[in-house]
C-alpha positions in Angstrom: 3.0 -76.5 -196.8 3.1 -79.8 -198.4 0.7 -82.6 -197.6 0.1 -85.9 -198.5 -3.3 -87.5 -199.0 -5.0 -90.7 -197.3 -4.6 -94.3 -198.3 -7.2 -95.8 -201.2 -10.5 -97.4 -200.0 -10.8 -100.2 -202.4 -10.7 -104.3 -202.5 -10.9 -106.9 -204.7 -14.4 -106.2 -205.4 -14.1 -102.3 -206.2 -15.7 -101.5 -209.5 -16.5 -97.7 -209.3 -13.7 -95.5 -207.9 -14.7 -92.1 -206.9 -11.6 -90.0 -207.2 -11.0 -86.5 -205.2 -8.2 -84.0 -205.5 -6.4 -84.1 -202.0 -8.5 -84.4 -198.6 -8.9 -80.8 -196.7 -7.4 -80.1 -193.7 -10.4 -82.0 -191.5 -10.2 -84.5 -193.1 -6.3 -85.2 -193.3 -6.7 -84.1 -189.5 -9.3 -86.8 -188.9 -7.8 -89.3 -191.4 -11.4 -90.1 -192.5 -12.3 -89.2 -196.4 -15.0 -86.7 -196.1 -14.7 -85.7 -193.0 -15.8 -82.1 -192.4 -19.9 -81.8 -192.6 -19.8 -79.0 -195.0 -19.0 -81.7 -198.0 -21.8 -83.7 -199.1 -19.8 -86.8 -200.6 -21.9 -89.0 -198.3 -25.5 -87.4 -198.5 -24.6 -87.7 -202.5 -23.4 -91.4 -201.5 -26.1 -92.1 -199.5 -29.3 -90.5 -201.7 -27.7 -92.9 -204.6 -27.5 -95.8 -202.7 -30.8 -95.5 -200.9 -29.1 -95.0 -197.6 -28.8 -92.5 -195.1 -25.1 -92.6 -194.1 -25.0 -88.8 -192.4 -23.8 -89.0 -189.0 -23.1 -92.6 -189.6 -19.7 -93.9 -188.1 -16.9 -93.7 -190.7 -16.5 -97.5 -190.4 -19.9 -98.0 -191.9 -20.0 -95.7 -194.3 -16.5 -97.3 -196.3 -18.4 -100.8 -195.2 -21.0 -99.6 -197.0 -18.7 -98.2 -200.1 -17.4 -101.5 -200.7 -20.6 -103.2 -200.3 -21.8 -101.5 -203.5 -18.1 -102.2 -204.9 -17.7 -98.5 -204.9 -13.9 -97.5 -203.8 -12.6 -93.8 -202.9 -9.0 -92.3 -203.5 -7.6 -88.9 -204.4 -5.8 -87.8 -207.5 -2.4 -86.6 -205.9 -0.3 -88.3 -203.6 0.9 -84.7 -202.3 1.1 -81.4 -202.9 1.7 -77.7 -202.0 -1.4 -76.1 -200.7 -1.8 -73.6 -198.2 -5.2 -74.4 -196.9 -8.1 -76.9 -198.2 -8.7 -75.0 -201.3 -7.7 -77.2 -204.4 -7.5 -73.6 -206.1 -4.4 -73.2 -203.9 -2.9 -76.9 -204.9 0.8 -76.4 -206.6 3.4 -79.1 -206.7 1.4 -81.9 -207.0 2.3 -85.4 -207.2 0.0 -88.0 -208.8 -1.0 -91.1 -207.3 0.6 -94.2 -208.8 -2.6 -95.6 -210.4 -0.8 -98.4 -211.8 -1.6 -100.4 -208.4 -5.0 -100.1 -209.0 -4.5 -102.9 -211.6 -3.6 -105.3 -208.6 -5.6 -103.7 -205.4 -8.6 -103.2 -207.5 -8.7 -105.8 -210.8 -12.4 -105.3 -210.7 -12.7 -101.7 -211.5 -14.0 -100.2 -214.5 -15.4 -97.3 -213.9 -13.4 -93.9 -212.4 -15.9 -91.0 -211.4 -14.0 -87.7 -210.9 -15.0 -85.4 -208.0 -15.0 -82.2 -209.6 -13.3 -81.1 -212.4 -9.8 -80.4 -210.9 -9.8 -84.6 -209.3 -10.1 -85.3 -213.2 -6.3 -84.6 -213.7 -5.0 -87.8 -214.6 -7.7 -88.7 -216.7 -5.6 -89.4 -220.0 -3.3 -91.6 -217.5 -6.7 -93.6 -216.3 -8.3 -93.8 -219.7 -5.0 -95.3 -221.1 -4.9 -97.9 -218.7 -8.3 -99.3 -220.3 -10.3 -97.2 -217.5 -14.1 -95.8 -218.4 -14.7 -92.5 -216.8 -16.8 -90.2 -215.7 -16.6 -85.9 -214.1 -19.2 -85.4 -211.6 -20.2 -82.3 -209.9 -17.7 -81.6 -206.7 -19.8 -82.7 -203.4 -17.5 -79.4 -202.0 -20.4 -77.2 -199.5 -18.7 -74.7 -202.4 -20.3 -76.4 -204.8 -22.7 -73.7 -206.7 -24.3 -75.6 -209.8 -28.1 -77.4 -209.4 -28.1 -79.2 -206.5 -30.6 -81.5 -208.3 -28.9 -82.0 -211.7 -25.4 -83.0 -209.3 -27.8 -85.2 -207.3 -29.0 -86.9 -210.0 -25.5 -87.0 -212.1 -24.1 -89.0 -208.5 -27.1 -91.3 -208.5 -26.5 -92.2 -212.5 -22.9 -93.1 -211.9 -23.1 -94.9 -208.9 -26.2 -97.3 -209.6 
């Protein structure tokens, strides 16, 4: 089944793009990045920022992402995948990241969430882009929960 992946959160002021794969299915169901409980994106989000943004309404946690200039998007644009696993992702489509130019012209800095969002890293680093892989906040997630803690908490402050 293809699916297609959720607008960028970013602004003028974005400098730090956090970049994912493709939502899961709760997510793209919700239309809200992050959206099923078993992800930690915003406990990561939050411990870096000093914030507690768990159980927080979605609106104030992306108010809170652009306060600290921090921006979130997904690799693909779309792509074949059966369920949420991006093990299962064929067909993809990138993202045109050329736009990021004009939605985001502060950005500098693209962080990769997990190893499979960091795709179109040649394409991002050509474009005069820093980045930067950090440990997937996936509940599947099965490295040290402190060393990702603390690898989320160095790129984001």
């Amino acid at each position: 089944m293809r699916k297609s992946g959720l607008p960028p959160v970013l602004d003028e002021n974005t400098e730090i793009l956090i970049m994912g794969t493709l939502p899961g299915d709760k997510t793209l169901a919700a239309g809200q990045y992050y959206a099923d409980r078993r992800n930690y994106f915003w406990k990561l989000v939050g411990a870096a920022l000093n914030q507690n943004l768990v159980g927080s309404p979605y609106q104030g946690k992306i108010s809170c992402l652009k306060e600290n200039r921090i921006g979130s998007w997904d690799a693909y644009h779309s792509v074949i995948r059966p369920g949420s696993m991006d093990g299962d992702i064929s067909g993809q489509e990138f993202n045109d990241f050329a736009v990021l130019k004009e939605l985001a012209p502060k950005l500098r800095l693209v962080c990769f969430n997990g190893a499979d969002a960091a795709a179109p890293e040649k394409s991002l680093t050509w474009q005069g882009y820093q980045t930067r892989p950090l440990p997937s906040s996936s509940g599947a997630y099965r490295g040290d929960q402190e060393e990702r803690l603390s690898r989320w908490k160095a790129a984001l402050t």
